[in-house]
LOFIKE-60837 format. One record per residue: residue in three letters; x, y, z of N, C-alpha, C in turn; residue number from 1. Coordinates in steps of 0.2 Angstrom, whole numbers, plus 5000, padded with zeros to 4 digits. Example, Ala and Ser with C-alpha at 12.3 -4.5 7.8 and 13.67 -1.06 7.14 Angstrom:
# residues 2
+-----+-------+--------+------+--------+---------+------+-------+--------+------+-----+
|   r | neast | nnorth |  nup | caeast | canorth | caup | ceast | cnorth |  cup |   k |
+-----+-------+--------+------+--------+---------+------+-------+--------+------+-----+
| Ala |  5066 |   4972 | 5039 |   5062 |    4978 | 5039 |  5066 |   4984 | 5039 |   1 |
| Ser |  5064 |   4989 | 5035 |   5068 |    4995 | 5036 |  5064 |   5000 | 5039 |   2 |
+-----+-------+--------+------+--------+---------+------+-------+--------+------+-----+
END
This chain:
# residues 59
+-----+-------+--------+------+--------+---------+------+-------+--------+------+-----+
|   r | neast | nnorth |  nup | caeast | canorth | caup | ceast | cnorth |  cup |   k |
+-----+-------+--------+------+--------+---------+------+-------+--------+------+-----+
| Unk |  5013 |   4981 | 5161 |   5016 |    4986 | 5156 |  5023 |   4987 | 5158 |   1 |
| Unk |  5026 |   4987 | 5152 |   5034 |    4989 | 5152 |  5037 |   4996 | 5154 |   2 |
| Unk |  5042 |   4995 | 5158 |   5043 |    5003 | 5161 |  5051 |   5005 | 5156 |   3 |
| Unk |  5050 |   5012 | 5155 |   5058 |    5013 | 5152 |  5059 |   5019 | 5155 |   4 |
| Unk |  5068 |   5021 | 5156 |   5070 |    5025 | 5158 |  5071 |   5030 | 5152 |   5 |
| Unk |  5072 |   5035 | 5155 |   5072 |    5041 | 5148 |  5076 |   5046 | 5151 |   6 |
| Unk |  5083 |   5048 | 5149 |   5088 |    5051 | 5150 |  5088 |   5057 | 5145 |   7 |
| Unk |  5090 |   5064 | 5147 |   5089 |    5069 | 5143 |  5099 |   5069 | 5143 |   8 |
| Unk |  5099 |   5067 | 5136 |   5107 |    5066 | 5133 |  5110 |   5074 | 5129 |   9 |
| Unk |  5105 |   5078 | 5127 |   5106 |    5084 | 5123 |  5105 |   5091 | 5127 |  10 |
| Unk |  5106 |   5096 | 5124 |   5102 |    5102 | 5128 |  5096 |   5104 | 5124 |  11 |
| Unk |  5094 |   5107 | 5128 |   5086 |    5109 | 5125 |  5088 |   5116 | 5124 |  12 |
| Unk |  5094 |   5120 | 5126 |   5094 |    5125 | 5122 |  5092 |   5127 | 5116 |  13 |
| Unk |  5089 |   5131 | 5113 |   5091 |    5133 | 5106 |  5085 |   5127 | 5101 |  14 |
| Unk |  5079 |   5126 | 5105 |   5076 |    5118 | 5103 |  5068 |   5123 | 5102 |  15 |
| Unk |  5063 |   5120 | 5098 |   5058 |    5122 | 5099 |  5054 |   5123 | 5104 |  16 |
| Unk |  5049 |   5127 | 5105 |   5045 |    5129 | 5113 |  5043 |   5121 | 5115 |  17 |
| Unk |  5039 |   5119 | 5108 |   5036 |    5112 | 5110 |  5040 |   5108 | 5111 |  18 |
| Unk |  5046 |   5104 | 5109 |   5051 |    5101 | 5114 |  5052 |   5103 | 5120 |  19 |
| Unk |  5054 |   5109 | 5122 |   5054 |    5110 | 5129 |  5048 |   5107 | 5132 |  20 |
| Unk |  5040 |   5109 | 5130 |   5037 |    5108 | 5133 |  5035 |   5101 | 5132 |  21 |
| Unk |  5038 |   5096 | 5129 |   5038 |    5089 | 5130 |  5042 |   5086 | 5135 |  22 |
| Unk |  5047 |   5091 | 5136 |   5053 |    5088 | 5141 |  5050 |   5087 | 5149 |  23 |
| Unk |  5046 |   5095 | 5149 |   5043 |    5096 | 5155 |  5036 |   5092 | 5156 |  24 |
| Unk |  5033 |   5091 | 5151 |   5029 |    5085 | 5152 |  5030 |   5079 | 5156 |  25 |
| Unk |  5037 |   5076 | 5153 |   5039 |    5070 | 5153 |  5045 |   5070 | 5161 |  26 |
| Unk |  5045 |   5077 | 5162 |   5046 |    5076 | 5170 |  5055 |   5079 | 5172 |  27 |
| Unk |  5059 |   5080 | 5162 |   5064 |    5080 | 5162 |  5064 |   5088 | 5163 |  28 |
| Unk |  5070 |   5089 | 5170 |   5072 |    5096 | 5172 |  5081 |   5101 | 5168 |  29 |
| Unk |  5084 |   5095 | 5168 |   5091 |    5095 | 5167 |  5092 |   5090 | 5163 |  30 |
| Unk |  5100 |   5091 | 5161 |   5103 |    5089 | 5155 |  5108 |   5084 | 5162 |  31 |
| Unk |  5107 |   5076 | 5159 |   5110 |    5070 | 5163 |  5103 |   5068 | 5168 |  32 |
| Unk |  5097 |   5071 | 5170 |   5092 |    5070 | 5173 |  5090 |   5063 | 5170 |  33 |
| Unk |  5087 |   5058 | 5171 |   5082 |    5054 | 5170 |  5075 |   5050 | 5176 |  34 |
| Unk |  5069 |   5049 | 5170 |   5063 |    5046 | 5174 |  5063 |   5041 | 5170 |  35 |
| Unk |  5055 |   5037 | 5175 |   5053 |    5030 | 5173 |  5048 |   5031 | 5172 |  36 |
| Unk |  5045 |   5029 | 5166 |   5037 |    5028 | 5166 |  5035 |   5024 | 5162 |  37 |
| Unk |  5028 |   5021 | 5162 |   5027 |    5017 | 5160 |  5029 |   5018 | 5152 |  38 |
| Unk |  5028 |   5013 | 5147 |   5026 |    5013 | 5140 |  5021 |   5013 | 5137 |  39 |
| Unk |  5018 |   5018 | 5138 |   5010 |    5020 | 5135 |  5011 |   5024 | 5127 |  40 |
| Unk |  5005 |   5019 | 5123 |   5009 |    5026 | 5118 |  5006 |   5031 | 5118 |  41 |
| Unk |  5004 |   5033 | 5123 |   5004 |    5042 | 5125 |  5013 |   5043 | 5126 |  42 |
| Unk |  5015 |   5039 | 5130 |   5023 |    5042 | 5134 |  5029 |   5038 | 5126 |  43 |
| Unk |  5026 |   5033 | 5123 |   5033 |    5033 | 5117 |  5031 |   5038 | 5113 |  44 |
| Unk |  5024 |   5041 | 5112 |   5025 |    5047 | 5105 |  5028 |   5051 | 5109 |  45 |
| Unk |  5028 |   5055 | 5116 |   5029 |    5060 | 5117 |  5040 |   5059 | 5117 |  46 |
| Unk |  5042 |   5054 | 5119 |   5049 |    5051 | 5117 |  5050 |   5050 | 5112 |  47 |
| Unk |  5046 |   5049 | 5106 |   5047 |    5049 | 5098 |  5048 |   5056 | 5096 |  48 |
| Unk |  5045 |   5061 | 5099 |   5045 |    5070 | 5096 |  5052 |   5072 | 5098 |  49 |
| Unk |  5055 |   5068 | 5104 |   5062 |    5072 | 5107 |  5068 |   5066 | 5107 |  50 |
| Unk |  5066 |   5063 | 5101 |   5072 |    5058 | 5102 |  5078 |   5059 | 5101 |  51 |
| Unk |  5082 |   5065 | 5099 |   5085 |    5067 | 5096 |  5089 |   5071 | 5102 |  52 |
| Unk |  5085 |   5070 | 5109 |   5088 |    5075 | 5115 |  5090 |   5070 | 5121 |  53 |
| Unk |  5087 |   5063 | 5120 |   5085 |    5059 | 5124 |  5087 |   5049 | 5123 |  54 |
| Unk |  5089 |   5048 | 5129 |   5090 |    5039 | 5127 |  5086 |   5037 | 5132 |  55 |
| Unk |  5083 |   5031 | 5129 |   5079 |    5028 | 5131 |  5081 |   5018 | 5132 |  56 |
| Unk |  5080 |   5017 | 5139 |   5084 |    5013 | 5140 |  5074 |   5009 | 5144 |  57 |
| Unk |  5074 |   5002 | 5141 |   5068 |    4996 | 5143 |  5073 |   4994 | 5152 |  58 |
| Unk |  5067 |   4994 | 5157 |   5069 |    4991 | 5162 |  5068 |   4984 | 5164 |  59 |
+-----+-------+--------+------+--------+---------+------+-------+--------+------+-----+
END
């Protein structure tokens, strides 16, 4: 399985409850933080709802 890194490039300020709570799903704490995880489409849908706060880089 393919792993991607997932950087939170936006602030979640000012963002809906359920985007923060996909942020904190996804393990993202801060703004510049980034993780790895596999590419399950559990974990692309949940980077599909916040892409707009987030890049997403294939390792």
């Amino acid at each position: 399985m393919a792993k991607i890194r997932i950087t939170q490039v936006k602030s979640r300020i000012g963002k809906p409850e359920n985007q923060k709570r996909t942020l904190d799903a996804l393990g993202i704490r801060k703004l510049n933080h980034s993780v790895e995880h596999e590419a399950t489409p559990q974990i692309l849908g949940m980077v599909n709802k916040i892409k707009h706060l987030v890049k997403v880089e294939n390792i």
